[in-house]
C-alpha positions as CSV (number, residue, x, y, z in Angstrom):
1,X,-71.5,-13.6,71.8
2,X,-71.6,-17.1,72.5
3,X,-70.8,-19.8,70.0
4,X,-74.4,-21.0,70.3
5,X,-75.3,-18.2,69.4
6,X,-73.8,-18.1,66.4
7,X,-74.8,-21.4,65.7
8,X,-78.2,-20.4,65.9
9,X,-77.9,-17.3,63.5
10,X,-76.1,-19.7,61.3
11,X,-79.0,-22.1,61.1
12,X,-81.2,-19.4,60.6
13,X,-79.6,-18.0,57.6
14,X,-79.3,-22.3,56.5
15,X,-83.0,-22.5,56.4
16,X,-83.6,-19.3,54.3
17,X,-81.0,-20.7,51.7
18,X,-83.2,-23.6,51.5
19,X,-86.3,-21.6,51.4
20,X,-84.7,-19.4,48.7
21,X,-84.7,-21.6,45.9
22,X,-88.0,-21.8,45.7
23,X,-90.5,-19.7,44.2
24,X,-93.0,-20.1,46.8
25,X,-90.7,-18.8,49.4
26,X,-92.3,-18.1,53.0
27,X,-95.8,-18.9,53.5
28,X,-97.6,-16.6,54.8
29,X,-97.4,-16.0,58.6
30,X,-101.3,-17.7,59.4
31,X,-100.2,-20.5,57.1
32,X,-96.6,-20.9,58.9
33,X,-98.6,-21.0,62.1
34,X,-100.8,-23.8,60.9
35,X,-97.6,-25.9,60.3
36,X,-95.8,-25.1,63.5
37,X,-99.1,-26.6,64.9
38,X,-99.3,-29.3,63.1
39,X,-95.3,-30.1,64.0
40,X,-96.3,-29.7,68.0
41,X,-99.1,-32.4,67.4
42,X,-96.6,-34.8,65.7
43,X,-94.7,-33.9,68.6
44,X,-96.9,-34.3,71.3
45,X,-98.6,-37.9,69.7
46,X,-94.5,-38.8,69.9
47,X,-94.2,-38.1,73.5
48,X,-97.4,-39.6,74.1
49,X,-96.4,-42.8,72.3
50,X,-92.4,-42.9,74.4
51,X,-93.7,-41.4,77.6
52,X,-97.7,-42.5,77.7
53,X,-100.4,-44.7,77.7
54,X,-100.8,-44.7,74.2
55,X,-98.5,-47.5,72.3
56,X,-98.4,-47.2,68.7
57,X,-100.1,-49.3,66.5
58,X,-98.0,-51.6,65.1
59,X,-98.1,-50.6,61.5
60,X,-97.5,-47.1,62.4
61,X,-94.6,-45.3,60.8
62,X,-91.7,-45.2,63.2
63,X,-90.7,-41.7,64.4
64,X,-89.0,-40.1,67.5
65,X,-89.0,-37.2,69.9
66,X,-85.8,-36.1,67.8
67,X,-87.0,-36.2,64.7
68,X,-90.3,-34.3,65.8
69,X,-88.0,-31.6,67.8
70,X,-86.5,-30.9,64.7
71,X,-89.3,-30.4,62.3
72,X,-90.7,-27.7,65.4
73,X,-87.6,-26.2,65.2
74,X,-87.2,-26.1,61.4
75,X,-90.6,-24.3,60.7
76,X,-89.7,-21.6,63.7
77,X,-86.9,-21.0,62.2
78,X,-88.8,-20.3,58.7
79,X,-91.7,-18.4,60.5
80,X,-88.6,-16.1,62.5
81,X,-87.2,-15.6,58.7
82,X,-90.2,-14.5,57.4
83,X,-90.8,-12.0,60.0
84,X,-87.8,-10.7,60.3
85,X,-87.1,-12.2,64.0
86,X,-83.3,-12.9,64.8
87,X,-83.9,-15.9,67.1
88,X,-80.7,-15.3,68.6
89,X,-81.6,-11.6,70.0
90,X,-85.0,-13.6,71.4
91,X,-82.8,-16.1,73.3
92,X,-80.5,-14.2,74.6
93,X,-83.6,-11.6,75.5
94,X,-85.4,-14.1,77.1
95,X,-82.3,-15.7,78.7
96,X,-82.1,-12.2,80.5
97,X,-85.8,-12.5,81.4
98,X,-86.0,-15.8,83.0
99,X,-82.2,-15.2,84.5
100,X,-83.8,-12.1,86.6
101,X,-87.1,-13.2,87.1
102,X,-87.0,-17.1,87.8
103,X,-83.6,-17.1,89.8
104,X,-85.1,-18.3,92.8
105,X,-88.7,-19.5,91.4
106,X,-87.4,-23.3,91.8
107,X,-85.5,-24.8,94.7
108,X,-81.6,-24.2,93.5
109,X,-79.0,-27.0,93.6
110,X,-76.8,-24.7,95.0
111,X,-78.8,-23.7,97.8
112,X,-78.7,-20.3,97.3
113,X,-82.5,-18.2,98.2
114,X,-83.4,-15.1,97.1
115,X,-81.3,-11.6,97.8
């Protein structure tokens, strides 16, 4: 196992200490959904504001791609916790996935074309 992947397990079990302490706990997974949307609009009206047309207005409350990232990242983690989802088996699943199937999708620095 890599160290980013422990890392990630690490953060997981971080963010269900956190949710832990209060009686609430996880919301329910429609609810947790809502908010991860929410966190990709706050997201995407960031990279629109950095990368777009769209300036902010000038009394707008500063924020940044980072701090938007993070939030995304925070609430999957809580919505992975809730289901039971070890985000590190995903990654490393997926890492398999795109490994084997998108190897060659893209032109490769290395040069290197399809077996």
């Amino acid at each position: 196992m890599t160290e980013k992947s422990e890392s990630l397990r690490a953060m997981q079990k971080e963010v269900d200490t956190y949710i832990q302490q209060f009686k609430a706990g996880y919301f329910s997974p429609l609810s947790q959904m809502a908010r991860l949307t929410e966190e990709v609009g706050e997201l995407a009206r960031e990279i629109n504001h950095y990368y777009g047309e769209k300036l902010k207005k000038t009394d707008e409350q500063l924020k940044t791609v980072e701090e938007e990232l993070g939030d995304v990242l925070f609430v999957t983690m809580i919505m992975a916790n809730s289901l039971d989802i070890d985000l590190t088996e995903v990654f490393n699943r997926n890492m398999d996935k795109f490994n084997k199937r998108d190897n060659y999708r893209f032109e490769r620095k290395d040069g290197k074309t399809h077996d």
